[in-house]
Every structure is written in structure tokens, then in C-alpha cells.
N, C-alpha and C positions, 0 to 999 in steps of 0.2 A: 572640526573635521579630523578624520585621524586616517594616518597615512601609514600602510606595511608597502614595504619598501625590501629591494632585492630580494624579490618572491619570483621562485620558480613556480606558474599557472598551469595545470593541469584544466584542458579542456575536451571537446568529444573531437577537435581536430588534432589534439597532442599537446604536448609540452611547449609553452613562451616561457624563453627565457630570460631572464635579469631586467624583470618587470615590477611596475606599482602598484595597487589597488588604496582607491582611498573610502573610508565612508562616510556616509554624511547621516543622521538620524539611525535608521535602522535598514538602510538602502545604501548598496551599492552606490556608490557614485560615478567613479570613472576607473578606469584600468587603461595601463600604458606602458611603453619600454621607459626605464629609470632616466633615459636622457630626457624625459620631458615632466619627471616627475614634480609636482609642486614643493614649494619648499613651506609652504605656511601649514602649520598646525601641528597637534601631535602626531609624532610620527613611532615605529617602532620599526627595529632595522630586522629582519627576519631572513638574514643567510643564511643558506645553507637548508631552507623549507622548503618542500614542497605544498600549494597549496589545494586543495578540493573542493567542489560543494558541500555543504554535510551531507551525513547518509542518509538515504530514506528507507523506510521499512514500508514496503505498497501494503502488506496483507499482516498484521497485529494484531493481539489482543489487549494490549499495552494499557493499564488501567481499566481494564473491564473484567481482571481476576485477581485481585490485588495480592503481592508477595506475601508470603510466608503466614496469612491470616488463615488459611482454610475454605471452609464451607460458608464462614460467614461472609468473607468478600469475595464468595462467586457469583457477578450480576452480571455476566457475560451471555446464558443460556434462560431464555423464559421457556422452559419445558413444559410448559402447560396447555400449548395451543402450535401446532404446527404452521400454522399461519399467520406472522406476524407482520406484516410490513410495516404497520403504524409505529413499530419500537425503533429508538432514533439511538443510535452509541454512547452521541455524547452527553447522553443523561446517565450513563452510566460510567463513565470516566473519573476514577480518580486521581487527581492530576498530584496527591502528594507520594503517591505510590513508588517505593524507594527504585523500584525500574525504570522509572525518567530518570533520576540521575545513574544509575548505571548507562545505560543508549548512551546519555551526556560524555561519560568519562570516554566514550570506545568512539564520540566524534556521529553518534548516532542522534540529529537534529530534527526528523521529522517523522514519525508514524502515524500509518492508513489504518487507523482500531475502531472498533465493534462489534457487535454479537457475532459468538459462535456456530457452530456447524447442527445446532441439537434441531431446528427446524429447519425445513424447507423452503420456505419464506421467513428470513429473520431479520430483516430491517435494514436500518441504514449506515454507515461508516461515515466517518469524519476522517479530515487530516488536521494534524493539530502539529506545531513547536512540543521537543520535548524538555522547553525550561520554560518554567511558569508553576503557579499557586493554585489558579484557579481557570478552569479548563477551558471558557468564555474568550478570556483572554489569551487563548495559545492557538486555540483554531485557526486553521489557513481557510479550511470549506468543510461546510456539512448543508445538505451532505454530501458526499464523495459517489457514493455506491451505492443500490439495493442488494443486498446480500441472500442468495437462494443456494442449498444447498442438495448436492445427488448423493446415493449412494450408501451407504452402512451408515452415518450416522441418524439422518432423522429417522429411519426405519430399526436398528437397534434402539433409542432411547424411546421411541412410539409404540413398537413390536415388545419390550417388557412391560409392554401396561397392558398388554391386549388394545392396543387403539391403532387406527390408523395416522400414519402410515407403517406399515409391517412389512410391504416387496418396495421392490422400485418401482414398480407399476403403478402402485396408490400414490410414492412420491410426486412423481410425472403427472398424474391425473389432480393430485390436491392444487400444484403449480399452476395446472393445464386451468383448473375450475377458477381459480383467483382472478387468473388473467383475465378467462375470458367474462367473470362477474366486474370486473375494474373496465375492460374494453365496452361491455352496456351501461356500465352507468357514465364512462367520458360522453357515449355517444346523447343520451339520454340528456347530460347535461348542456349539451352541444345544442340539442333542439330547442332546449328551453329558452338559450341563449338568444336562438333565431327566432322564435315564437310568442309572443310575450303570452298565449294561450296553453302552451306546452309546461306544467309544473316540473319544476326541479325534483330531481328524485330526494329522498329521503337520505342525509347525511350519512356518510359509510365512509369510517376511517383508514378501512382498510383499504377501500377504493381509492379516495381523495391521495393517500400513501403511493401508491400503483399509477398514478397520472403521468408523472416526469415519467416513469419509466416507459410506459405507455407512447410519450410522445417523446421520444427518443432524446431528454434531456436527461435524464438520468441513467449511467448504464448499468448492468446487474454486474457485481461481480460470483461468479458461480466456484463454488469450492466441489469440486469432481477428483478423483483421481483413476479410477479402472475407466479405460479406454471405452467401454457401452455406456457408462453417466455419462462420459464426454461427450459422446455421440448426444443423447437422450437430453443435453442440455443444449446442444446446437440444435438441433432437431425442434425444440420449445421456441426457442428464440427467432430463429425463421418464421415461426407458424405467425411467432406476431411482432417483427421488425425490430427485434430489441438489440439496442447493443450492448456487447458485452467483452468481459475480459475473465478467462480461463483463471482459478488458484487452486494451484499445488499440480495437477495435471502429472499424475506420480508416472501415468502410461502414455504420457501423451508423444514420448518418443516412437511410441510403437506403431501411432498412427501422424507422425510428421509431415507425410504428402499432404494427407486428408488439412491439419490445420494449415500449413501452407497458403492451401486455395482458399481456407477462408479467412486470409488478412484479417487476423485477431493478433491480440497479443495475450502473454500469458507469463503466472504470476509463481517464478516454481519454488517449492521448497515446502519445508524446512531440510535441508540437506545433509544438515547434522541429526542424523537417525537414522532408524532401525526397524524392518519389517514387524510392527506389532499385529497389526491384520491381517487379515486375509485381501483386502483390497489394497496394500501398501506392497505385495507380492513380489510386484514387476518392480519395485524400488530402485535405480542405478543410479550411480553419483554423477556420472555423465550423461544424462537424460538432457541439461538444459546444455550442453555440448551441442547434444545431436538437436536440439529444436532449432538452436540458434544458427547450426549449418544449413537449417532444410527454408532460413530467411526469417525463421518467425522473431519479432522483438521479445525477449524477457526480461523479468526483473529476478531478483532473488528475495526471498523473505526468511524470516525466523519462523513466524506466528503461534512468538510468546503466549502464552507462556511455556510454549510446547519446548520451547529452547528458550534462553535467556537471550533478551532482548541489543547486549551485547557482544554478540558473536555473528552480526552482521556480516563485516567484511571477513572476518574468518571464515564463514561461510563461502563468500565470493571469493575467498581464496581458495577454499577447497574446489570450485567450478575450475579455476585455474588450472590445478594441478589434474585435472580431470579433462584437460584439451581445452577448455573456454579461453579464446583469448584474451590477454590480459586487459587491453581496451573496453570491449566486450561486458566483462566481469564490471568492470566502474564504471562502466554505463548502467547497466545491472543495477546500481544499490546509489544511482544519483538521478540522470536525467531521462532514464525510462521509467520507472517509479512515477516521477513526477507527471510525465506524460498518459499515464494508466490513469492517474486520479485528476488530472485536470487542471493540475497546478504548476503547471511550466512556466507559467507569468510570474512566480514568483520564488519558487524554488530549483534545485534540480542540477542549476548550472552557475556559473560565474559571468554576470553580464551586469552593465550600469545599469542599474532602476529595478533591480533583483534585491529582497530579503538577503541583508549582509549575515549569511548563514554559513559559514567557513569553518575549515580544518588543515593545520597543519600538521605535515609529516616530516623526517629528517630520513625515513627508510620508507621502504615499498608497504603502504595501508595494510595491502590485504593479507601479509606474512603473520604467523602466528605472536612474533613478538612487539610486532607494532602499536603504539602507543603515540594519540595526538600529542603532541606538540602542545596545542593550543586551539581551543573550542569554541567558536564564534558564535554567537545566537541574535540575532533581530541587532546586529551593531552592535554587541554586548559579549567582552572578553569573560567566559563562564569560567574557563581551566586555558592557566599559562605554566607551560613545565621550564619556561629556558629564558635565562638573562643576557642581554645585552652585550 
């Protein structure tokens, strides 16, 4: 067992202070005030730290475009077919990709990565540990999400081929068409189930893909940002009960009542950037300010490699200094994350029988000069800056 000892706990009700935490395996054990701390095992004495969950990144592309390689490790986008839902993330993860260890060094322990924005149905996301060799072994859940995208990308990367989709109209209607081919064949296989006369339809990947989501076990996450995708993708999602969760929502301040009422949450950023499009227009750095006043839950993302995968909580500091309260913000990039992808059982927070996935701090995380302390991953000290 190994025992930190006079830790300052950072949790979503605040600051415990001059407390234990011990672990056991790669779990959480117990957490307590130092008056009742155990005295058996290693211990390590950590005054003077504050401690965290690790960060989570909800919306990444985190080994699905591998550093500094180019064209040849980009297997983030299968541009070939607008319609993917059978493609799964994490067969495209490379887990030695020198961006895990950067996340690592910045105390960043968990990213939500998979295909790209180039289709409109593009598959599925995992959440994965970002220390590990071999990507099997670092997964939390996969999968996490079905990933559908609105608005300029799958209609620019489709519209220079001459193919559809070319408006957002064909987008909506390509989405509209899957669904509703995936909703007759659940229903089709449903009869057969009942019927021992009824044959099973004919295998369809793309369908069998579309089920969980279908049956409200899987939920989509929708990459939108001008306020009419947004619409155009709540508007889909009612039509056939799906749940889901908002990323990047660049306008979604514009229309804050409107998601309010629909008790979603929503996944913003990358926040370190700069109007490149015509649909990034409405851009402001306190957009998730204003979501976050009007109730909505958010997380903040990078979605590497649009930014480096280490500028997490720089980011949630930049929410900071933009009104987002400071609580708010490290709820942001720890245990709302967590909650978006499904993984609150084991990541997210600081609690006994929780993935011992910590970071310490000696200053405020989210300031520009902040550097862990010390990097916890599955019970496992990755990076210690401070002696005894």
C-alpha cells in the first residue's frame, strides 16, 4: 500500500484539508483527515500539494493523427464514404505517439479520441489512460460515443469531389437516411426474434453500428458549431430519441435559452484559436461563461491536434480569466468529462475504489506557469518533480 500523506484534496465540494490518501493496486483505497492516517506501508510525505483528479480531455484526436509524421499517420478521416458508423477509433490509436507523453507531463491522464469531423457519420470514440504501449491495455470504454458531424466539414471535403454531401441539407438527409435504414433493420430483427418464421435481415454493418445508438445505449456525440447545425442536429435527435452531447458549439452562446431547455451538455472548444472559417465567425472566448450561466454542464477540450494536447488546463484557465468560475473550470477538464463519456465509476474525481489517477500541484493548475508536481496513472508514480 502506499500512503501521500498531508495532501491538500481538491474536490467538486472544495478544498479537505491536511488529509491522506492511500493506494492499493491501481484503486483508490481510502482517503481521510492525517489524524487517522495509517502508519503501515510506503508512505510519501506531500506538503505543501495540492491534489486533483487527472485531466480529462472529453473531445480528442489524441493518436488518431500521429505527431510531426504528416500524411502518412493521418488515420483520423476515412474520406471515402460519408457514412461510417462501423469505423471504431480505437483501431486507429497510436498509443506510442509522442502526444501521450506530452498530456502526461501537463497531469493530462485521460482522452475521449476518434475520427474526425470529414463524415457525417464517422464512428465511434473511446476513452483510454494516456500511459501505456499498447492501446488495448489503456482503454477505460470503447466505445464511448458515435461521432456525427454538421455543417462545413463533411460538406467541404464531399462538395470538392462533386459528391454528396455538398449543402447541409444532403448532410441532414445522409444522417436522416442511416438512421432511418438502422431503425428498419433493429425493427426487422426484433420480429425475427419474435417469429421463429420472420428471417433475419441480411447483415449490415452499418446498421448493426447504429443499434446502441438506436436504443439509447450509446449517445452520439455531434461536432456543430453555427447555431442552425445545432438546431439541425437537436432537431435529428428528437426525430429518433437519441442521446447526445454537443462539441465545440462555437454559437451555442447565442442560443443558451434554447439548450438550457434541452438539458444537454456540451463539450466547448478548442479555445485557444482563431476565426479560420466562416462558421468559427461567432468565436468568443467566453461563450462557455455564458453556457455555463444560462445552467448548461460543460467540459472544455483541446481536439488535438488542432492544439497540442497539453494546453488543457491553460485552456480552462483561459475560461477563467473570461468569467468561468474557477470551480467551474476544474470541473470542466475532471469530473464533467467524465460524466459526458460515461466514466464516472472510475475516473473524474478523488474517491475510494476510483482509478488512482492523480496530480499534484504546489500553485493554482490552471495558470500559465503551472507544472504537476507529480503524475499519478492506474497507482503508478509517471513524473515526480519534488523530494522529501
Amino acid at each position: 500500500m502506499m500512503i501521500l500523506k498531508n495532501l491538500r484534496i481538491w474536490s467538486r465540494e472544495g478544498f479537505a484539508e491536511d488529509c491522506y490518501l492511500t493506494v492499493e493496486g491501481s484503486r483508490i483505497h481510502a482517503i481521510g483527515p492525517m489524524s487517522e492516517c495509517p502508519m503501515d506501508g510506503e508512505s510519501l510525505d506531500c506538503r505543501g500539494y495540492n491534489a486533483y483528479p487527472g485531466f480529462i480531455d472529453a473531445h480528442s484526436h489524441l493518436g488518431m493523427f500521429d505527431d510531426s509524421i504528416g500524411a502518412e499517420g493521418e488515420d483520423g478521416n476515412e474520406s471515402t464514404d460519408p457514412i461510417t458508423p462501423q469505423l471504431r477509433g480505437i483501431d486507429s490509436v497510436y498509443a506510442m505517439d509522442r502526444g501521450f507523453a506530452d498530456a502526461l507531463a501537463a497531469g493530462v491522464t485521460t482522452v475521449v479520441t476518434g475520427p474526425g469531423s470529414a463524415n457525417a457519420i464517422a464512428g465511434t470514440f473511446c476513452a483510454v489512460k494516456t500511459y501505456g504501449r499498447i492501446v488495448d491495455e489503456m482503454v477505460i470504454k470503447s466505445p464511448v460515443a458515435m461521432k456525427m458531424a454538421f455543417g462545413e466539414n463533411p460538406k467541404g471535403i464531399y462538395g470538392d469531389k462533386s459528391e454528396t454531401p455538398s449543402t447541409r441539407m444532403a448532410t441532414a438527409a445522409l444522417v436522416r437516411e442511416q438512421l432511418f435504414k438502422a431503425q428498419r433493420y433493429m425493427q426487422d430483427l426484433e420480429k425475427a426474434a419474435e417469429d421463429p418464421d420472420e428471417d433475419e435481415p441480411e447483415f449490415d454493418m452499418k446498421c448493426e453500428a447504429l443499434l446502441p445508438v438506436l436504443r439509447r445505449e450509446l449517445p452520439v456525440h455531434i461536432h456543430a458549431h453555427r447555431a442552425d447545425d445545432i438546431a439541425t442536429a437537436v432537431r435529428i435527435c428528437h426525430e429518433f430519441g437519441l442521446r447526445y452531447v454537443l462539441v465545440h458549439a462555437t454559437e451555442g452562446h447565442l442560443i443558451a435559452d434554447y439548450l438550457a431547455k434541452e438539458n444537454i451538455s456540451i463539450i466547448c472548444g478548442p479555445m485557444i484559436n482563431h476565426r479560420s472559417k466562416p462558421e468559427l465567425s461567432g468565436f468568443v472566448m467566453d461563450s462557455p461563461t455564458q453556457l455555463a450561466k444560462a445552467g448548461i454542464p460543460i467540459s472544455i477540450c483541446i481536439d488535438h491536434p488542432e492544439i497540442p494536447q497539453d494546453l488543457l488546463a491553460v485552456s480552462a484557465g483561459l475560461c477563467v480569466r473570461e468569467g468561468l468560475p474557477w470551480q467551474t473550470a476544474m470541473e470542466a477538464i475532471t469530473w464533467v468529462p467524465a460524466v459526458q463519456a460515461g466514466i464516472e465509476d472510475r475516473v473524474g474525481s478523488l474517491a475510494p475504489g476510483l482509478d488512482a489517477d492523480l496530480v499534484l500541484f504546489d500553485t493554482d493548475p490552471l495558470t500559465l506557469e503551472a507544472r504537476p508536481a507529480l503524475v499519478m496513472v492506474n497507482g503508478q508514480i509517471i513524473h515526480k518533480k519534488f523530494t522529501e
